[in-house]
N, C-alpha and C positions, 0 to 999 in steps of 0.2 A: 874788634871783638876777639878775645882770647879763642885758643883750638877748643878749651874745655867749652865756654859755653856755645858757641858756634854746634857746637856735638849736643850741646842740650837743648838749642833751640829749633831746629831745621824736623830733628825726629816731630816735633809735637806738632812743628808748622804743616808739615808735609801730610801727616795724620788728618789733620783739619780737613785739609783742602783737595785732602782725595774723599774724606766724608760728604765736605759741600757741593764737589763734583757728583759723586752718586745720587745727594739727594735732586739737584738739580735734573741728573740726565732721567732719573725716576718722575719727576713732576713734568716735564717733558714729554712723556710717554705718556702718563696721564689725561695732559691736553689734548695730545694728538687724540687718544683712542675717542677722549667724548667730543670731538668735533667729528670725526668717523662717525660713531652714532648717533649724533642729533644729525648729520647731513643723509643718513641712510635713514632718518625715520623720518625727515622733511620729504623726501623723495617717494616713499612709501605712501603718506597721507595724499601724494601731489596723484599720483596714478589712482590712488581708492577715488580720490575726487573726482578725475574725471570720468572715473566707468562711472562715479554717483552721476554725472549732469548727463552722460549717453544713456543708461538707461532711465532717465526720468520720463515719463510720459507726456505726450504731447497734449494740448486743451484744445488744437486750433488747428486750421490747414497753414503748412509751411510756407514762407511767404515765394518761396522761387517755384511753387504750383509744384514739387514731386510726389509724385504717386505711390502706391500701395499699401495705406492704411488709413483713406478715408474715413471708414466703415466705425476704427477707431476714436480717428478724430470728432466723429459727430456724435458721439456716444459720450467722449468725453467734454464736449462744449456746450451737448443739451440742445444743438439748433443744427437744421439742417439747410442749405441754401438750393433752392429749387428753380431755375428757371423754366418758365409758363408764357404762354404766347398772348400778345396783348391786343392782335388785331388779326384775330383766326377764326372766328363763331363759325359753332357751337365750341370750337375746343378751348379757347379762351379768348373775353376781349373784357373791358369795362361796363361795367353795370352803368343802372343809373343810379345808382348809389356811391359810385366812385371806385368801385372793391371788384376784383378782379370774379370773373365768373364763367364757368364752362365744365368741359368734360376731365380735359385737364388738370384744372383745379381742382375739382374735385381728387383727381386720382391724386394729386403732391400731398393733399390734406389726407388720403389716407394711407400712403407712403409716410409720414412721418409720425402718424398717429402708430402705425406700426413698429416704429424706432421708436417710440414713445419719447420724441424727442418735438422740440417746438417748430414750424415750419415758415423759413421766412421765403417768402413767392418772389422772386425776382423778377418782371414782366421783359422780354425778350421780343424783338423782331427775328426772322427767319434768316435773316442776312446774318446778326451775331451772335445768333444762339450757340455756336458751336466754339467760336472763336471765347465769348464769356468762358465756356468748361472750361477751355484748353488754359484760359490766363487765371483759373485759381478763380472766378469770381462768383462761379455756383459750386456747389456736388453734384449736381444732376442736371440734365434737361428731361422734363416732360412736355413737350412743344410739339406735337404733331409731325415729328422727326421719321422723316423715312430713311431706309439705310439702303445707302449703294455700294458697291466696292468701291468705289474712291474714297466716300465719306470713311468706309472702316480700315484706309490706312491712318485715320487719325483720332478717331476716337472706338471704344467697343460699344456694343449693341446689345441688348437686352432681345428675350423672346417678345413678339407683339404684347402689344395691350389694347388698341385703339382700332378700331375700323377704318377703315378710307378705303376707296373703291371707286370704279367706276360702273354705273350699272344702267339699266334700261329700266325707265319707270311709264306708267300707264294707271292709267284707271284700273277699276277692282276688277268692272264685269270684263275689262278684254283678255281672250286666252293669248298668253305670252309666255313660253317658259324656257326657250334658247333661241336662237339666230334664225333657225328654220322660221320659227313663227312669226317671222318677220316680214317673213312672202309677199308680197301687192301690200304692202304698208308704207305708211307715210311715219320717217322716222326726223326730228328734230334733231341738230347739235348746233354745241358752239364751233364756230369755224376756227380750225386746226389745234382744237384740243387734245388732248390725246385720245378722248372717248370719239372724236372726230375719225382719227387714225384707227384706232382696233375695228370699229365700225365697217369701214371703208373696207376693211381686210378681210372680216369676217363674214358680213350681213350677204344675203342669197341676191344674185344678179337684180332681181326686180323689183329690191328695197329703191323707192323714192326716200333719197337723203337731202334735207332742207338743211342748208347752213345759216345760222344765226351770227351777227357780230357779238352778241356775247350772251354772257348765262342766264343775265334775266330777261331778254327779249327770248331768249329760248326756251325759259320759263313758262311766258305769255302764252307763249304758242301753244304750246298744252291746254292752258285753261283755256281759250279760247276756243281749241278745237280746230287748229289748221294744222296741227300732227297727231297721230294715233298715240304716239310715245315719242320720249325722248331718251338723250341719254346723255347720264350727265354724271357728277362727282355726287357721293351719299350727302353732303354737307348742305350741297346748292339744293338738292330733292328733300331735304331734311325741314330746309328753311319754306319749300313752296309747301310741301305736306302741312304745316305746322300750321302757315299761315292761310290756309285755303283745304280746312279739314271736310267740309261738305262735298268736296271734286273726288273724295275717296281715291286719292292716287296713290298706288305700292309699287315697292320696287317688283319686278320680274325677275329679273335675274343679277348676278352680278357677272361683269365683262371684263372687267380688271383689277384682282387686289394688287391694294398696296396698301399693306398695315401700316400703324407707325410706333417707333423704339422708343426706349429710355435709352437715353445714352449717357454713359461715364467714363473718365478719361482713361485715354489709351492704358493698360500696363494696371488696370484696377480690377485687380481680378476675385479679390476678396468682397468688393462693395456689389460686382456684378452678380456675383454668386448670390449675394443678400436681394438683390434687388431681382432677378430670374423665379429665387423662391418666393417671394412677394406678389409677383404680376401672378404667378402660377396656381397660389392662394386664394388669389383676389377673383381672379378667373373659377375656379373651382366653388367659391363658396357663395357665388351668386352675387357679387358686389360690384362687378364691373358689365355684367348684362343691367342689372341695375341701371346704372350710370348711362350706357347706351340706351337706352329708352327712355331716360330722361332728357340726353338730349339730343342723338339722332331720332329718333322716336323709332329705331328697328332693334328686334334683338342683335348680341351681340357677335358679330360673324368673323371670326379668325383661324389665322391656319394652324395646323398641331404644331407646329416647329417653331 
């Protein structure tokens, strides 16, 4: 190639191919930037997404049983899970109709009729009633549940709802109205019950105290007439009263309360709070004296606290 055209070619080459370059390194930069912004607005949707699934509401109790918004949960699923004692009469055992029935039950039916949510009874023995809360399987116990400080490192406790007691019962016409009046009396128990034990501690030196092998031989003895009184649990006195209404027998006194709780699991202190103002309700508007006379057959006798 000649100097001339060498000189006329290069200038237009060189022109070109620093244009191609430009446009090039411009389309490049192009790329780049919208891969920068679809990756910053995949990222973006990826965070709104998950605060969306953290804050969605729950319908159900979580499956690994953690606590503090039961109260929640059962509001949002419409049903409440109540465990109720299945071999506790009067507080709960099976009818002859199959269908759970007592003092109990009654009170879960109107625990849920309060949630105005559906109430399914779970029937409990006394041995798993508590271990059920803890593994998620009820929301509540209503089971004739007493609370002790051992029990309340592991679950919390509601204010009473329920009577249990131990007391000294008698016929109508005898005067009985504390320990003194026990003087030159012939007192029934079961042997080494607890009502055996306070007895023992309390009653005036010249109490004859007859021990019976068990509640309803101690029973007998009353109606029979080979003790003045006995003393025994409101349940056991509940069931002779009931069943032997012409012997006119009342309680005298009470010798030992021991109310019994609602309990819900440890660390629930939103559900507790619902359930405190409930028993407190139910107490005040005349519904659970009710329920006591239907089936202790005594009014309802509980401590302010």
């Amino acid at each position: 190639m000649s100097d001339i055209n060498r000189r006329r070619f290069y200038p237009i080459w060189s022109s070109r191919w620093q244009q191609g370059l430009i446009l090039f390194l411009a389309g490049l930069l192009v790329m780049i930037g919208a891969i920068s912004c679809s990756g910053e607005s995949i990222t973006s949707q990826s965070v709104a997404g998950d605060a969306t699934v953290a804050q969605a509401p729950t319908t159900g109790a979580p499956a690994d049983g953690s606590v503090g918004s039961t109260l929640d949960q059962i509001l949002a699923a419409g049903k409440v899970r109540i465990a109720i004692p299945q071999d506790s009469p009067p507080f709960g055992s099976m009818g002859t109709d199959g269908q759970p029935q007592g003092y109990d039950v009654d009170v879960a039916k109107l625990l849920a009729e309060a949630l105005e949510v559906e109430p399914e009874l779970v029937p409990v023995t006394s041995k798993n009633r508590i271990p059920f809360l803890q593994s998620n399987k009820v929301d509540l116990v209503i089971s004739s549940l007493g609370a002790t400080p051992e029990r309340a490192k592991s679950i919390f406790f509601s204010i009473p709802y329920a009577p249990f007691y131990q007391g000294l019962y008698s016929a109508s016409g005898t005067a009985i109205t504390s320990y003194e009046d026990l003087s030159g009396k012939t007192v029934g128990v079961t042997n080494g019950a607890l009502e055996d034990l306070e007895l023992t501690k309390r009653a005036p030196q010249d109490v004859d105290i007859k021990r019976f092998e068990d509640n309803s031989t101690t029973a007998a003895a009353l109606l029979a007439g080979q003790v003045d009184a006995i003393a025994t649990g409101n349940t056991i006195a509940n069931a002779l009263m009931t069943e032997n209404p012409n012997k006119n027998i009342e309680r005298k006194f009470v010798m030992q309360n021991s109310p019994c709780y609602i309990g819900v699991r440890r660390g629930d202190l939103d559900f507790l709070q619902w359930v405190n103002v409930f028993v407190a309700h139910k107490r005040l508007s005349g519904d659970l004296e009710e329920l006591s006379m239907k089936w202790f057959g005594e009014p309802l006798d509980l401590p302010s606290f």
